[in-house]
N, C-alpha and C positions, 0 to 999 in steps of 0.2 A: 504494500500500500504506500504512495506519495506521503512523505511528509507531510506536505497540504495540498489542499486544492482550492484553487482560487476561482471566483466566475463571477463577470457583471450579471446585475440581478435585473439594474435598468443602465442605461447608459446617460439616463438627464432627461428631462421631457421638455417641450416648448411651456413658454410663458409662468416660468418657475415652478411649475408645478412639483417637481422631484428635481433632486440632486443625482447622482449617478450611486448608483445601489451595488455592493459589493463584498460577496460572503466569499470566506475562508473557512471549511472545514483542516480541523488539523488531525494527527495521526491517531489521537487517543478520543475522537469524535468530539468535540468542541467547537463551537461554529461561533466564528466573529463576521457581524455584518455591521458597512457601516453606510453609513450615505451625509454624502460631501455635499457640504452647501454654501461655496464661497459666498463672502462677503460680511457676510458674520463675523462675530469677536470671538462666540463662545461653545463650547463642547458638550456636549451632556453622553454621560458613559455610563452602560447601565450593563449589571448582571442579570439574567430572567434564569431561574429556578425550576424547571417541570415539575413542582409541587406545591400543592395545597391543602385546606383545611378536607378536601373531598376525597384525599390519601389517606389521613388518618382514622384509626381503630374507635371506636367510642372511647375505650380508657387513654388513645393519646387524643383526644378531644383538645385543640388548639396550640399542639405542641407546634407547628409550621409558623403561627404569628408569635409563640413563644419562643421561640429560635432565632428569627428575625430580628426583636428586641437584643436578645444576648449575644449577637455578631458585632453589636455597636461595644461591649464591654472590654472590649481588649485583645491582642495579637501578643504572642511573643518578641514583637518587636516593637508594640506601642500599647499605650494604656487607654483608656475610655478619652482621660482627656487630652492624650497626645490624639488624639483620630479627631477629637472634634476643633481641636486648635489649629490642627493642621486646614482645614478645610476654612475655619473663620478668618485664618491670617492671608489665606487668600479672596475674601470674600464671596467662597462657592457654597452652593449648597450642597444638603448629603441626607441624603433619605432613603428610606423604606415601605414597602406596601406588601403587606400577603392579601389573596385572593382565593377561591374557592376552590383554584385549580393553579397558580403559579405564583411566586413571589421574584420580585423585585429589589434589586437594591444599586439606587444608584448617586451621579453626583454631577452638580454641573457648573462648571468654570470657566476663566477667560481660555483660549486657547494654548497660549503657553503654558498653560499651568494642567493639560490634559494628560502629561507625565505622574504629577500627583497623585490626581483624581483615580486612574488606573492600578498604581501602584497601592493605594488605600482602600479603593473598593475590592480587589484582588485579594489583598492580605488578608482584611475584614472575611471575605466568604470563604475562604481556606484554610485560614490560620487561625483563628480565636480559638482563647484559651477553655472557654466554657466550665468558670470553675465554681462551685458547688457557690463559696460565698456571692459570687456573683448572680447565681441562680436563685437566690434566696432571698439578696436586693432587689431583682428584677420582676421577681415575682410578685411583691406590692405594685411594682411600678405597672402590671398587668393588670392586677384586680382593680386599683383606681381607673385605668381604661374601662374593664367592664362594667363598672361603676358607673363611669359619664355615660356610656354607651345607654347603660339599663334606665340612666336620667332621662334620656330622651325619647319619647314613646314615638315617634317620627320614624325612627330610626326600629325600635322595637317591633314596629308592626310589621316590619320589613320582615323579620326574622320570624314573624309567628305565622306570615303566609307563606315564605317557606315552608317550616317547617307543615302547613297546611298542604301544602300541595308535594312536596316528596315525601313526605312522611319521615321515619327513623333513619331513610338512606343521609349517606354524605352530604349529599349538597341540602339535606334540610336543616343539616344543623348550623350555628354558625362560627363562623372564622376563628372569632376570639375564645371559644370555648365556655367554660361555666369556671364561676368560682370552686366548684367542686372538680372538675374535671384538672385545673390549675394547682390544684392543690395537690393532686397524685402524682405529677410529674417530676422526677427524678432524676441527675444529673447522666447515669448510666442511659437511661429512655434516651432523652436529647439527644447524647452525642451518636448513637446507634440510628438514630433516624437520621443527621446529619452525613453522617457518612454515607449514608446507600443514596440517599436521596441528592446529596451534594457533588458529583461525581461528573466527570466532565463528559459523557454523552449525553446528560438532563441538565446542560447547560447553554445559554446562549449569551453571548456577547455579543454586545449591542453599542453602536455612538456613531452620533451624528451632529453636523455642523463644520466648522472651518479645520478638517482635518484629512490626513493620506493614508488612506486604506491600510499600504504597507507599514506605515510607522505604525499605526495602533497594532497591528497585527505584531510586529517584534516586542510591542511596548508590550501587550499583555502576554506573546511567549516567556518575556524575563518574567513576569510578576508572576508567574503561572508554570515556571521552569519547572515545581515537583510532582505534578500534574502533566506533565509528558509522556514519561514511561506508558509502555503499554496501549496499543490496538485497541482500538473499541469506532465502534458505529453512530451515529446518533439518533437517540430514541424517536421513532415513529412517532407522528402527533397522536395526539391521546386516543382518539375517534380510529385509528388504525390499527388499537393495540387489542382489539376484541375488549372480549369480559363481558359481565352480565349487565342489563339495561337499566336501567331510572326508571323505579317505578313512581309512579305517577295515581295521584288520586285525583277523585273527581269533586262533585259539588260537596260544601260542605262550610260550615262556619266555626270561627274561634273567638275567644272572648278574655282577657286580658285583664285585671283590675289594676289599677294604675290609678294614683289621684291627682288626677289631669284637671285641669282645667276644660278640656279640648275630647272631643270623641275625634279618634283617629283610623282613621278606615282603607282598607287594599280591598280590591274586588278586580280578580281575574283568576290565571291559570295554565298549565301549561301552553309554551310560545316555541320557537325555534330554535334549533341549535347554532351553532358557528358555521356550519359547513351550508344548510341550508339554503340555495340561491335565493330564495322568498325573502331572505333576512334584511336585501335591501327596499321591497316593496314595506317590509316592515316599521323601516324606520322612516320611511315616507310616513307611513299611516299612524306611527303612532305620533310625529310631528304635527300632524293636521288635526289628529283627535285628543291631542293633553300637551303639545309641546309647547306652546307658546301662546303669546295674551290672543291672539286670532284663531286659536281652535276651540272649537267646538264645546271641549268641557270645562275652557276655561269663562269663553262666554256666555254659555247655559246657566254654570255653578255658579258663577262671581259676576261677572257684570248683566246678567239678568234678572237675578236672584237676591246677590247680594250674603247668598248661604254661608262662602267661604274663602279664607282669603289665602290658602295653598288648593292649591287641585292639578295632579297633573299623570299622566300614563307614562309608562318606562315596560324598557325591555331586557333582561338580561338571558346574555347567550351562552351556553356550556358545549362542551364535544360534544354530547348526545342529548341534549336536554337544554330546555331553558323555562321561560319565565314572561310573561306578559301583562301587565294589568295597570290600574288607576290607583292612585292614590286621593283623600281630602279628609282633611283637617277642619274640622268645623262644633259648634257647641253640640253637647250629645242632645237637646232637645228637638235640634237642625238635621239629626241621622238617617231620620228612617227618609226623610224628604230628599235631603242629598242625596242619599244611595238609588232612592225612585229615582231622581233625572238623570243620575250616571248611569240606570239600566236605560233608562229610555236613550238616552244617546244612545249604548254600546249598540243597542237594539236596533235604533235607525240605519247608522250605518252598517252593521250584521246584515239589512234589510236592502240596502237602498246603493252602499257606497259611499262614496265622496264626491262632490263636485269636482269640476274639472280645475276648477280655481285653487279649492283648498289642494287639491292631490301637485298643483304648480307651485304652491305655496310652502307643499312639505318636501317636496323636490330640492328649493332654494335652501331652507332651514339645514338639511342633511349634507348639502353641497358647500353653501356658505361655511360651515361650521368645518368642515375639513380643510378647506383650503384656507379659513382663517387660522385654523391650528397649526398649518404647516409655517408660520411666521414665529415658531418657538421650536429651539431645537427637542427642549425634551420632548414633545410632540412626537417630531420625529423618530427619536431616537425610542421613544414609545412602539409607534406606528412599525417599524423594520424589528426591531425585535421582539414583540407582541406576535407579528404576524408570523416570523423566521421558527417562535416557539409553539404557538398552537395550531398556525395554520400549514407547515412547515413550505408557507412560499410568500415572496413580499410583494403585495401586487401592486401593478404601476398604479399611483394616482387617478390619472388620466382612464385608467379603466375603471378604476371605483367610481368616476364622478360620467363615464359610461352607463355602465350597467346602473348607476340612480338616475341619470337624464331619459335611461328606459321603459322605467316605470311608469305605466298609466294607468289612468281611474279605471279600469278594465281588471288589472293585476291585483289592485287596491281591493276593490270589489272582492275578488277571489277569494283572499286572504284574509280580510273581516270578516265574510261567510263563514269561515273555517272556525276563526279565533274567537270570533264576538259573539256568536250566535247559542253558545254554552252559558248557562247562568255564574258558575264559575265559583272559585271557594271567596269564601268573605273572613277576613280578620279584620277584630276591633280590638283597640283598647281603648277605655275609657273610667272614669270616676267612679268609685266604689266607696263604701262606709262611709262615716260623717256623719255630717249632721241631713235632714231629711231630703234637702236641696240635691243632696249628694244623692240619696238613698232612691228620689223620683231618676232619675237620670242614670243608675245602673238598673231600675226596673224598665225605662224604656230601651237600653239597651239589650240586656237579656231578652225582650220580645224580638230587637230584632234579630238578635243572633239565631232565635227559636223559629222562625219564619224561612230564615233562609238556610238553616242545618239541614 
């Protein structure tokens, strides 16, 4: 097998659309992609991880975001606050993200200083020391996360229609795990997950912005020299690798006590995957029907109504599975009413479609929004590595903003038929115990949740 193998991925596209896209597989299966975008000052350099919270066991329930945190705690060659000073003293930034199926970690500086950024984020994801006291620091530093998290019922409901609609599988739980699940985790776990899962075929390297393919490629060989040794392939995108399917439940409702202020409401249900060509009629549709002050549910809900002052539709995509629905925030005495006109929307359009307007409207939204993105490198450097790890190919631009300039009200149509036309699961949460103001407002919620069970 070559050493490496090198291959433009795009060569540049007219009217800036793309920079010239450029992966390097190396011997031990590693793939560095980068895409060059003169004129720029600065670099963003990112690690992608082929794993997530939807790899781990119930007992390692959020050990992937808990790993994550513990990479920032120290290297054998730098301490927590030598990693973070290094990176202030050049005024870059240096982050992290787990996801349900890959994490992240990366950092972004002027372009001179793209030597650093490599050399730290490299060390950080192969070299940390992961030691018992630091596990034991960071593990407060986790449950305050879960803490805010569990503050914010916005964010809770999210996790309760999950877990509504895949049930006990992986993707219904969520990211950060449970207090309880945090609690079991043990320094032997971590670094035993770290190893199998950290390994340079389930890895991608990623950067983009004012930079030369080949430099970053020798710059992360040295950072990356002990991770050489040894032949390996890189891992098939996830959707390639078999295994058994996401189950999937159907109608059904959840109910939350929480002492909100707000009754907080998801109403949808199984959506598309990643691989799915539908996926870009999708994000057409779901722009025209929750994306913005000119759709549909935000002018029914809120400027007709006056019910709510969040309301909006989202779609999230997995290898085999995903996710599609409304969200609104509104007083729980306002629930059962707002939930009536977001079916009657979902219903209309399940029924009828889109106009040709709003389906040109959500066209622009989907198209606008990527090519305004592509005027930030981590964007980019998002975009090519993102796609390099779950889709294992980086498609040109100029074809993504194809294949959404192809969608029409016809496809639209199609694909509401499919997704809207299911009543679909309902998660609330809202105000419980108190005083009786409290106690009227989780009795009209309980109805509604018994209505739509």
């Amino acid at each position: 097998m070559p050493r490496a193998v090198t291959r433009t991925l795009s060569p540049g596209e007219p009217g800036g659309f793309g920079g010239v896209v450029k992966r390097t597989t190396l011997a031990n299966g590693l793939r560095i992609v980068t895409e060059a975008v003169p004129g720029v000052r600065s670099v963003s350099f990112g690690i992608w991880v082929d794993v997530g919270s939807r790899d781990e066991t119930p007992a390692q329930a959020g050990t992937s975001h808990f790993l994550e945190h513990l990479l920032f705690k120290g290297t054998r060659r730098r301490s927590a606050l030598d990693i973070a000073a290094a990176m202030d003293a050049v005024g870059g930034e240096l982050n992290a993200f787990t996801s349900k199926e890959y994490t992240c970690y990366y950092a972004r500086v002027l372009d001179a200083d793209l030597p650093l950024a490599v050399d730290l984020v490299c060390d950080m994801v192969t070299d940390s020391l992961l030691t018992a006291e630091d596990i034991d620091a960071e593990r407060g530093v986790v449950l305050e996360e879960i803490a805010m998290h569990d503050d914010d019922p916005s964010d809770i409901v999210h996790d309760l229609f999950a877990a509504g609609v895949f049930g006990d599988a992986p993707l219904g739980r969520p990211v950060l795990g449970s207090a309880e699940s945090l609690d079991r985790l043990r320094r032997d776990g971590i670094a035993e997950y770290w190893e199998r899962h950290y390994a340079p075929p389930g890895l991608v390297v990623a950067a983009a912005g004012n930079l030369e393919h080949g430099r970053v490629v020798d710059l992360v060989r040295r950072a990356l020299a002990d991770l050489e040794n040894g032949p390996g392939a890189p891992l098939p995108a996830r959707l390639d690798r078999g295994g058994p399917g996401v189950p999937m439940r159907g109608t059904g409702a959840s109910l939350l006590d929480r002492p909100t202020e707000q009754a907080h409401l998801v109403l949808g249900g199984p959506g598309l995957s990643r691989r799915d060509e539908r996926r870009f009629a999708l994000g057409v549709l779901s722009n025209a029907l929750g994306g913005g002050m000119s759709s549909r549910l935000f002018q029914e809900v809120r400027e007709r109504r006056g019910l709510a002052y969040s309301v909006y539709s989202f779609s999230s995509h997995y290898a085999d599975a995903g996710l599609f629905g409304l969200y609104a925030g509104c007083a729980p005495e306002n629930a059962k009413e707002v939930l009536d006109v977001c079916r009657d929307v979902l219903a209309g359009v399940a029924e009828a479609g889109l106009t040709e307007e709003e389906v040109a409207r959500g066209r622009g939204q989907v198209i606008g929004g990527l090519l305004l993105g592509l005027e930030d490198s981590g964007s980019r450097m998002s975009r090519v590595g993102k796609g390099e790890l779950v889709h294992g190919e980086v498609l040109e631009v100029a074809e993504i903003v194809r294949r959404v300039e192809a969608v029409d009200a016809d496809a639209v149509a199609e694909l509401a038929a499919t997704l809207l036309a299911d009543p679909g699961h309902l998660a609330v949460i809202g105000p419980a115990g108190g005083d009786a103001e409290a106690a009227a407002a989780r009795s009209r919620l309980d109805s509604l949740v018994e209505e739509n069970a």
